[in-house]
C-alpha atoms as a printed R data frame, in Angstrom:
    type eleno elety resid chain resno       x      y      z
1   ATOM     1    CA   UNK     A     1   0.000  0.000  0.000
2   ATOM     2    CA   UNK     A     2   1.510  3.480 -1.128
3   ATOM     3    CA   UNK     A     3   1.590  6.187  1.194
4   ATOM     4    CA   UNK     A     4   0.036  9.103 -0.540
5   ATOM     5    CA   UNK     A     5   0.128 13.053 -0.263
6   ATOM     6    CA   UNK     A     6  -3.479 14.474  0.045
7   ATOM     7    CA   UNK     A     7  -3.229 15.178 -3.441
8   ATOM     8    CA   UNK     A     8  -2.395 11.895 -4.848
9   ATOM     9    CA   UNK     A     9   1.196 12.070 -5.228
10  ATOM    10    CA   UNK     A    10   3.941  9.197 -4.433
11  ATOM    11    CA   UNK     A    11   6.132 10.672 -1.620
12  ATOM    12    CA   UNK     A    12   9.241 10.723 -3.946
13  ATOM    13    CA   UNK     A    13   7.480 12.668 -6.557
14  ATOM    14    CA   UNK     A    14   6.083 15.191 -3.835
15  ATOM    15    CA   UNK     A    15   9.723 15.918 -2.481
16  ATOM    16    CA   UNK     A    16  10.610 18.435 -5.365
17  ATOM    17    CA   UNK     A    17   7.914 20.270 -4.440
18  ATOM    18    CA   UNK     A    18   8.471 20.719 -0.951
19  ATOM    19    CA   UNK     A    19  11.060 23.788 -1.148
20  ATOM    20    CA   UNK     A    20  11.808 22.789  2.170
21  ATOM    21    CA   UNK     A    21  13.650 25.201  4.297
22  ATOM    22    CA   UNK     A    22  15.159 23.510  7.092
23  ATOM    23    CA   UNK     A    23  15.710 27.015 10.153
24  ATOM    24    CA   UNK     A    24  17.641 24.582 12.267
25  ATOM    25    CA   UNK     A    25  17.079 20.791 13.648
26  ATOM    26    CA   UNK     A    26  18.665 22.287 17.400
27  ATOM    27    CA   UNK     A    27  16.699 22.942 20.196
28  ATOM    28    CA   UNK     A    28  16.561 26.812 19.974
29  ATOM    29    CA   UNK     A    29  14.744 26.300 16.367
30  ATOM    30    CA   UNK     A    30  12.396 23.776 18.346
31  ATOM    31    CA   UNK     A    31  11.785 26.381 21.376
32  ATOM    32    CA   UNK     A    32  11.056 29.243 19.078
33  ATOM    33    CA   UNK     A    33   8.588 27.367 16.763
34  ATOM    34    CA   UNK     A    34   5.239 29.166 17.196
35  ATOM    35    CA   UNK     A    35   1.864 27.365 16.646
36  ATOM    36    CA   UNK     A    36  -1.669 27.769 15.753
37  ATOM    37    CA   UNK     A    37  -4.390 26.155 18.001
38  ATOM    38    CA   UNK     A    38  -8.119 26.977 16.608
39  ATOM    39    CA   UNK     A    39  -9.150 25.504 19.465
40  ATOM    40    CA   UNK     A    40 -10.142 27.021 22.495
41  ATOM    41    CA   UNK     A    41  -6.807 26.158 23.945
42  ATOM    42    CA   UNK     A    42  -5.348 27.480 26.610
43  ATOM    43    CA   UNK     A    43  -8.160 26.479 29.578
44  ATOM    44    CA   UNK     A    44  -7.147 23.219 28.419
45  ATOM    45    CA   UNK     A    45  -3.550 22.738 28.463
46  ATOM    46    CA   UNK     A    46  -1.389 20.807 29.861
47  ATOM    47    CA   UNK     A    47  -1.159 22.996 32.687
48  ATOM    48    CA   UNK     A    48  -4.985 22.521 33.676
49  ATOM    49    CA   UNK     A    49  -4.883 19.100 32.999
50  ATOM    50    CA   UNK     A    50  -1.560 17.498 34.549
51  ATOM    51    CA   UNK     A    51  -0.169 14.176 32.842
52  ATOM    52    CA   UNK     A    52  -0.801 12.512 36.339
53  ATOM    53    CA   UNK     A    53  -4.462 12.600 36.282
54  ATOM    54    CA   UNK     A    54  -4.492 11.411 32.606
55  ATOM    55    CA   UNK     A    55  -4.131  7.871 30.971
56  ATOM    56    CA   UNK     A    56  -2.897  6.834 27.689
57  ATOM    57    CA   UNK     A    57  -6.039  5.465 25.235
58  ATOM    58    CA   UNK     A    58  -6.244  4.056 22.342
59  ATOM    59    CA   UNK     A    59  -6.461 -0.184 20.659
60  ATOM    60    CA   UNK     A    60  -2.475 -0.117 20.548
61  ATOM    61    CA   UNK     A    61  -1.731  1.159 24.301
62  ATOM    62    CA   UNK     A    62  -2.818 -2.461 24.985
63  ATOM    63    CA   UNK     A    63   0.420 -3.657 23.498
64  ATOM    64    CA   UNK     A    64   2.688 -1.696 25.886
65  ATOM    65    CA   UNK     A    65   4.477 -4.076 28.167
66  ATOM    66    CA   UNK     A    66   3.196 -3.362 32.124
67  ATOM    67    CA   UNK     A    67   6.723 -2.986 33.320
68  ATOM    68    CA   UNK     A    68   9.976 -1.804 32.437
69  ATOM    69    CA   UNK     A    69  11.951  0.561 30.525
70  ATOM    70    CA   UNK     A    70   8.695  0.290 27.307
71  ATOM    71    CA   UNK     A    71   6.327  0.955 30.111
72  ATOM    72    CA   UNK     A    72   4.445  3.646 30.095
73  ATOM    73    CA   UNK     A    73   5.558  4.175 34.011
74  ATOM    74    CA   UNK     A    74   9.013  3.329 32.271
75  ATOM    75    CA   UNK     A    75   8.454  5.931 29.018
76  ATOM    76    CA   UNK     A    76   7.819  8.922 31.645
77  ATOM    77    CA   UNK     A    77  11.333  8.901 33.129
78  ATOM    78    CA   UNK     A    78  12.894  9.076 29.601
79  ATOM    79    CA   UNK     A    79  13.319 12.070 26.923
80  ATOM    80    CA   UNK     A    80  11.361 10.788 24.077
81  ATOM    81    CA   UNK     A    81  14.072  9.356 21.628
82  ATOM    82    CA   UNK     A    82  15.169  7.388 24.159
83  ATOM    83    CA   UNK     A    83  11.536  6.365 25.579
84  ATOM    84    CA   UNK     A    84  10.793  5.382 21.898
85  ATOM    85    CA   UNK     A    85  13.721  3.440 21.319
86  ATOM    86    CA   UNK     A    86  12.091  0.981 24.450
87  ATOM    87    CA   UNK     A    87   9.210  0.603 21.796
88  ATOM    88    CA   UNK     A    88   9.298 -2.231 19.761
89  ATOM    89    CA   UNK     A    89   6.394 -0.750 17.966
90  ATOM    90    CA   UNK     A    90   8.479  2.333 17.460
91  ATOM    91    CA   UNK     A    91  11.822  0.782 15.851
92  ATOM    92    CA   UNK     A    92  11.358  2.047 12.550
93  ATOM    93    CA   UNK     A    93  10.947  5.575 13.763
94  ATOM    94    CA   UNK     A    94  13.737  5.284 16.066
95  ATOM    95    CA   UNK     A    95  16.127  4.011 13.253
96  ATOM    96    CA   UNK     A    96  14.940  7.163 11.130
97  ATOM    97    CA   UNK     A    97  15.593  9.645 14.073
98  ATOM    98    CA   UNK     A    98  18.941  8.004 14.437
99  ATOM    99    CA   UNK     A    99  20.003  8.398 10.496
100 ATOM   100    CA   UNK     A   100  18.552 12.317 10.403
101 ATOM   101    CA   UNK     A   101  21.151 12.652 13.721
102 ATOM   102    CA   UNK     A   102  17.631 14.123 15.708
103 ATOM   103    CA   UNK     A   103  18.196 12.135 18.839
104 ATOM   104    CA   UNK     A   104  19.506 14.926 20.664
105 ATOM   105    CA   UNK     A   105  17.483 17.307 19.069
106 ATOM   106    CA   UNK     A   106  14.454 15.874 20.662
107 ATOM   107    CA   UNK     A   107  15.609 14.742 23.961
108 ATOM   108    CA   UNK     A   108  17.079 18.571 24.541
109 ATOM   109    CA   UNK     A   109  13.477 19.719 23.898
110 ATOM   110    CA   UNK     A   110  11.818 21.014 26.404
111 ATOM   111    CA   UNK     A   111   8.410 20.691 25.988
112 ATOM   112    CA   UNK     A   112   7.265 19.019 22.951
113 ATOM   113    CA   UNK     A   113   4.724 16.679 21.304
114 ATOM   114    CA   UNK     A   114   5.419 14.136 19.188
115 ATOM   115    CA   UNK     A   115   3.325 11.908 16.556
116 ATOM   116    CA   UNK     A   116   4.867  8.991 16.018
117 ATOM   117    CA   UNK     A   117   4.296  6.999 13.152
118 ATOM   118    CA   UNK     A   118   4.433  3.142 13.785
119 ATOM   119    CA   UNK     A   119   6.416 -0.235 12.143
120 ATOM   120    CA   UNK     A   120   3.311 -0.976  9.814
121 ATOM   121    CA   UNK     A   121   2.710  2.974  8.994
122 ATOM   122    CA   UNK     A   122   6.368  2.806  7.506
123 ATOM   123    CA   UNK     A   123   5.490 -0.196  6.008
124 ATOM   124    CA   UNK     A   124   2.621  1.229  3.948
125 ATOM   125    CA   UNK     A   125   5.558  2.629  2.168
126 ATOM   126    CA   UNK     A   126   6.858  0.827 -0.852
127 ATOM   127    CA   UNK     A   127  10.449 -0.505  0.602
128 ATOM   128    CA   UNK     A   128  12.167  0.954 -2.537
129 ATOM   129    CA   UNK     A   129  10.614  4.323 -1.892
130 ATOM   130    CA   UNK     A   130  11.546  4.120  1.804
131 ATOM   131    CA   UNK     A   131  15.281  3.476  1.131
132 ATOM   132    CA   UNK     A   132  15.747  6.461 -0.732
133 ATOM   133    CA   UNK     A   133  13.829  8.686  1.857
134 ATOM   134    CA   UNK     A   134  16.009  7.224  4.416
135 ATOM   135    CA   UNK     A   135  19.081  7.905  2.196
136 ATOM   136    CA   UNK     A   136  18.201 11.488  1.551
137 ATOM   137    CA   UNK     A   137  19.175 13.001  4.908
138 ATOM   138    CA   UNK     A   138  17.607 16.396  3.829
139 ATOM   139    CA   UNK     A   139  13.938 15.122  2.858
140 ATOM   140    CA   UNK     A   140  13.970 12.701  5.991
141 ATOM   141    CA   UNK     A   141  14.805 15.308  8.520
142 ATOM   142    CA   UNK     A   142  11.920 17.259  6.754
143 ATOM   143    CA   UNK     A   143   9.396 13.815  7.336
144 ATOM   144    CA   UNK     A   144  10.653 13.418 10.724
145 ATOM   145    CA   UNK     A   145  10.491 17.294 11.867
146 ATOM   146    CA   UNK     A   146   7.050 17.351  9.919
147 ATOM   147    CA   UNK     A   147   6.001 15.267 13.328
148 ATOM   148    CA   UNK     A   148   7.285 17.751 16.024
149 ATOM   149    CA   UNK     A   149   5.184 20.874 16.900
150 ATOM   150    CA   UNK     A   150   5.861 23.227 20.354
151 ATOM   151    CA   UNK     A   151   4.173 22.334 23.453
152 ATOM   152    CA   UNK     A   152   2.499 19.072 25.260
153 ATOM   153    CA   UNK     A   153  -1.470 19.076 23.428
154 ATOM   154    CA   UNK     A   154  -3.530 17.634 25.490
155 ATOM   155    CA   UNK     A   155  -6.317 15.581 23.465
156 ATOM   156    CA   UNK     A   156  -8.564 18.741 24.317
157 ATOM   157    CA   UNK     A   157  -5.925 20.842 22.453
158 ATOM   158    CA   UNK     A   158  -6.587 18.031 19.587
159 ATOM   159    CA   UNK     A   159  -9.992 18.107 18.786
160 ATOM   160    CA   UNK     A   160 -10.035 21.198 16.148
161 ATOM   161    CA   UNK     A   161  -6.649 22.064 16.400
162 ATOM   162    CA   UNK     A   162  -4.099 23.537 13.616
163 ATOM   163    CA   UNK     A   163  -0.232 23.556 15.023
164 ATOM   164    CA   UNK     A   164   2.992 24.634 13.088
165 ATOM   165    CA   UNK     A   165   5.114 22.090 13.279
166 ATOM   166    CA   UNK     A   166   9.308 22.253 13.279
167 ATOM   167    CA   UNK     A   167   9.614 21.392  9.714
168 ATOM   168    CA   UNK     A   168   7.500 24.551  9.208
169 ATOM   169    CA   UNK     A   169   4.290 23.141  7.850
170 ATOM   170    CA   UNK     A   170   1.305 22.875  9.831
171 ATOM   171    CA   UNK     A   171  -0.790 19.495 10.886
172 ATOM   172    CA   UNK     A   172  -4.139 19.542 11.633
173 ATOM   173    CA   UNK     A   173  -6.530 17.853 13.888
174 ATOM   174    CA   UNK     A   174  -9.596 17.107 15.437
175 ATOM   175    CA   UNK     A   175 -11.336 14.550 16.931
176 ATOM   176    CA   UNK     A   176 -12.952 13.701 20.692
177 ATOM   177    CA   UNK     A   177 -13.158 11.014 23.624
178 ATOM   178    CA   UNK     A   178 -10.953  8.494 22.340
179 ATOM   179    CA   UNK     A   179 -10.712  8.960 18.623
180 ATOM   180    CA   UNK     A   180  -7.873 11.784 16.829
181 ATOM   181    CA   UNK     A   181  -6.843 11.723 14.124
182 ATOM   182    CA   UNK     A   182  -4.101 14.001 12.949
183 ATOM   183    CA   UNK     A   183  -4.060 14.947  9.405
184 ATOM   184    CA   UNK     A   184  -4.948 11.735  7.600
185 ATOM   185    CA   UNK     A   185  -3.640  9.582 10.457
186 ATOM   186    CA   UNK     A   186  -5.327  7.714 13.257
187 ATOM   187    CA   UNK     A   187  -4.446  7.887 16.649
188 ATOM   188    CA   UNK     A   188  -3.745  4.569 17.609
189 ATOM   189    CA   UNK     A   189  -2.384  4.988 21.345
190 ATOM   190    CA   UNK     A   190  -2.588  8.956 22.303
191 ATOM   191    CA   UNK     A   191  -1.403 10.818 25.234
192 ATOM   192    CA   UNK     A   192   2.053  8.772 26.130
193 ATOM   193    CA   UNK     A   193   3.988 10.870 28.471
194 ATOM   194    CA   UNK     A   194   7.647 10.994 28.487
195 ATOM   195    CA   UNK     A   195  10.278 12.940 30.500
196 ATOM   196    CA   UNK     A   196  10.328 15.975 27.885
197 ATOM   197    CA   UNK     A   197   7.129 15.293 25.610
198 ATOM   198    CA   UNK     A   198   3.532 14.190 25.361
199 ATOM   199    CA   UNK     A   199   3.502 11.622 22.353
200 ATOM   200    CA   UNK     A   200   0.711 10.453 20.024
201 ATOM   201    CA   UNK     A   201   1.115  6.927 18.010
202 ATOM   202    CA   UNK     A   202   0.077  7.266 14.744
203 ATOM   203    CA   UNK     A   203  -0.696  4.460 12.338
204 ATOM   204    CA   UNK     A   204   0.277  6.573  9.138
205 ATOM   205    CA   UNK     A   205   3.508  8.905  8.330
206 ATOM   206    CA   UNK     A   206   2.471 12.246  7.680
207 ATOM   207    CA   UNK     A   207   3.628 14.228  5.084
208 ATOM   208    CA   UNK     A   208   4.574 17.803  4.793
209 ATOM   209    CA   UNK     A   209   2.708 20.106  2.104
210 ATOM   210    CA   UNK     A   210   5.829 21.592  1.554
């Protein structure tokens, strides 16, 4: 199954026209990325609505081992490379983050969300296709930063939502209770906390419009 863009293109062919302009992969781009929320917002943030008194949802969470460092009591204590790289679900992604040299990037955050995109949403990708995104530094840090935006959203900051996202492109959601969906990807587990991030599984990789 091909991943698509919204418009119909293969991923390869939508790369030219990305004009990408990567501002930095460091942590001071990441701090000073500003977002959009068209949702009510701020009554609802993270701040109102601690990570304590919230639990992960969603059909995948029940995969998540009980105990241990892939835990979600386990996940908390980490930044969120290395919380993801507990994840067997997650190795594809982690591989990726390692190759576009973002590891430290994201565990320097401070205060970040994440989507991340699972083994099988990589797989929708054509393996061919997928070995020259991962061999393209440039267009794979653009993917991978395409999946960062400022801040810990809470699901209420998710349900008509519109954030600008590292790579510089914005995502857009919406959704309520226990069903999100960001762009044209589900939320399969949603609301994973780590040490530096709130994280949201996806089951497809998103792609930037530009």
């Amino acid at each position: 199954m091909n991943i698509r863009h919204a418009a119909g293109l293969p991923i390869l062919a939508m790369a030219g026209a990305m004009a990408v302009s990567l501002t930095g992969t460091g942590s001071a781009a990441l701090a000073s990325t500003r977002h959009t929320d068209t949702a009510a917002s701020s009554v609802t943030s993270a701040a109102a609505q601690p990570m304590t008194a919230r639990r992960p949802f969603g059909p995948a969470c029940s995969a998540v081992p009980r105990t241990g460092k892939g835990s979600f009591t386990g996940m908390a204590a980490d930044p969120v490379a290395t919380a993801a790289s507990h994840n067997p679900a997650l190795s594809t992604l982690v591989a990726a983050v390692k190759k576009a040299d973002l590891v430290d990037t994201l565990n320097g955050a401070d205060g970040i969300t994440v989507f991340a995109p699972t083994n099988q949403a990589f797989a929708k990708i054509p393996k061919q296709t997928l070995a020259k995104v991962l061999a393209d530094k440039k267009m794979l840090t653009s993917i991978l930063t395409y999946h960062v935006v400022a801040g810990r959203k809470t699901p209420a900051d998710l349900r008509r939502g519109r954030f600008t996202t590292l790579q510089g492109s914005t995502v857009a959601t919406r959704g309520s209770g226990t069903t999100y969906a960001v762009n044209n990807a589900r939320v399969v587990c949603g609301d994973v906390a780590t040490r530096n991030a709130t994280v949201y599984i996806i089951d497809t990789v998103l792609m930037p419009t530009r």
